[in-house]
C-alpha positions in Angstrom: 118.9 107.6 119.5 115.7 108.1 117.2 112.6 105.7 117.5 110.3 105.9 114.6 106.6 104.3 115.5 104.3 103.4 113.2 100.6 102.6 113.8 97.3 102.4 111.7 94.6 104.6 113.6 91.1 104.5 111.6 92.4 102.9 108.4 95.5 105.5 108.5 98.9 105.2 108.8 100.6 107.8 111.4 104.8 107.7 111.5 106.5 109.6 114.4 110.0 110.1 115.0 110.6 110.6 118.8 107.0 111.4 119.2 106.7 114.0 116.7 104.9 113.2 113.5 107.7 112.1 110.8 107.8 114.4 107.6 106.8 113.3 104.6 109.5 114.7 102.8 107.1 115.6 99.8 110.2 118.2 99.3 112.7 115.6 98.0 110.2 113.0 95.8 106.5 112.9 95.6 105.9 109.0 95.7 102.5 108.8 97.2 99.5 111.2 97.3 97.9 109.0 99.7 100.4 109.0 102.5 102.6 106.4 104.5 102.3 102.6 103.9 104.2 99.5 105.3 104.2 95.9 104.3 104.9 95.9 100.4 107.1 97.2 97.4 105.0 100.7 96.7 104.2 104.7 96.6 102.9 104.4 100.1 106.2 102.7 101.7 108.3 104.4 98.9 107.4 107.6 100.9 107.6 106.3 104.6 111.5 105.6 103.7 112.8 108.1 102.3 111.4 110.3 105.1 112.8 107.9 107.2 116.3 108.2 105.6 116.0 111.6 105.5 115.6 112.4 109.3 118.1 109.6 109.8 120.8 110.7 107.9 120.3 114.4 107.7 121.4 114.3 103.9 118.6 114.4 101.3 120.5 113.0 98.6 121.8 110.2 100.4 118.3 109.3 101.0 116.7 109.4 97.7 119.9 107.2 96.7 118.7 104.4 99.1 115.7 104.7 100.0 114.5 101.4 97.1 116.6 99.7 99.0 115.2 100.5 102.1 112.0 100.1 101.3 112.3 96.4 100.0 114.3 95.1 102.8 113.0 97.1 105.6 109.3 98.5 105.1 108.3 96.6 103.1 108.7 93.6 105.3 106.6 95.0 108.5 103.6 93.0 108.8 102.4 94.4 112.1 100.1 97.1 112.9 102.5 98.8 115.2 106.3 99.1 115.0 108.8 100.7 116.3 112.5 101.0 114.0 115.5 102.8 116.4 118.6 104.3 114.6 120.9 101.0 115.5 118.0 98.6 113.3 118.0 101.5 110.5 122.5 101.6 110.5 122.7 97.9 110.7 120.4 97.2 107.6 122.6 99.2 105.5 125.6 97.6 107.3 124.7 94.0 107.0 123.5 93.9 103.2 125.0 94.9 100.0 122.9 96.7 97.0 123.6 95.3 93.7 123.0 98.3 91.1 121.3 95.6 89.1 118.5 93.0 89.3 119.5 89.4 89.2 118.5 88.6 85.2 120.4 91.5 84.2 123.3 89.9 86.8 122.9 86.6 85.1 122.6 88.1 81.5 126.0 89.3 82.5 127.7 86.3 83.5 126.2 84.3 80.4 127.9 87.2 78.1 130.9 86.8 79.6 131.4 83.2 79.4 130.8 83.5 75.7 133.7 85.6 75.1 
């Protein structure tokens, strides 16, 4: 099992994976110049999960597909200085939620067209 840890250490924000710093995966999608972020929807948190779901799954496309998704319902809910995420927390988020490939006006712009027809 991995453990990812995330701390802030002089205004920074250091990510290891078993210890070992985590990659940035600046490879797959440059979505922050600044570095690794937790605790709301942007570039900074963008970045910590796709590296994330990169290491995690071992497939790079499979973590630029769902690493939004991630990042909203995951990282971008941390509020602490210091956490830890193992590989059960990271599975079971993807296992206990379903993405919708759509926001919720366009949904409900759906459903309004169709009960017009």
């Amino acid at each position: 099992m991995k453990v990812y840890r995330g701390t802030r250490e002089s205004g920074d924000c250091v990510v290891t994976v078993n210890g070992v710093p985590l990659d940035p995966r600046l490879d797959l999608r440059i979505l922050s110049t600044e570095g690794f972020e937790w605790g709301y929807d942007g570039g900074g948190p963008s970045q910590l999960a796709l590296a994330i779901l990169a290491d995690h799954f071992g497939d790079d496309g499979k973590a630029v597909n769902h690493y939004r998704f991630f990042r909203s319902t995951l990282i971008a809910m941390i509020r602490e200085d210091e956490w830890t995420i193992d590989t059960d927390r990271i599975d079971i988020s993807f296992t206990s939620s379903v993405e919708v490939p759509m926001t919720l006006d366009e949904l409900l712009d759906k459903v309004r067209k169709a009960g017009l027809k």
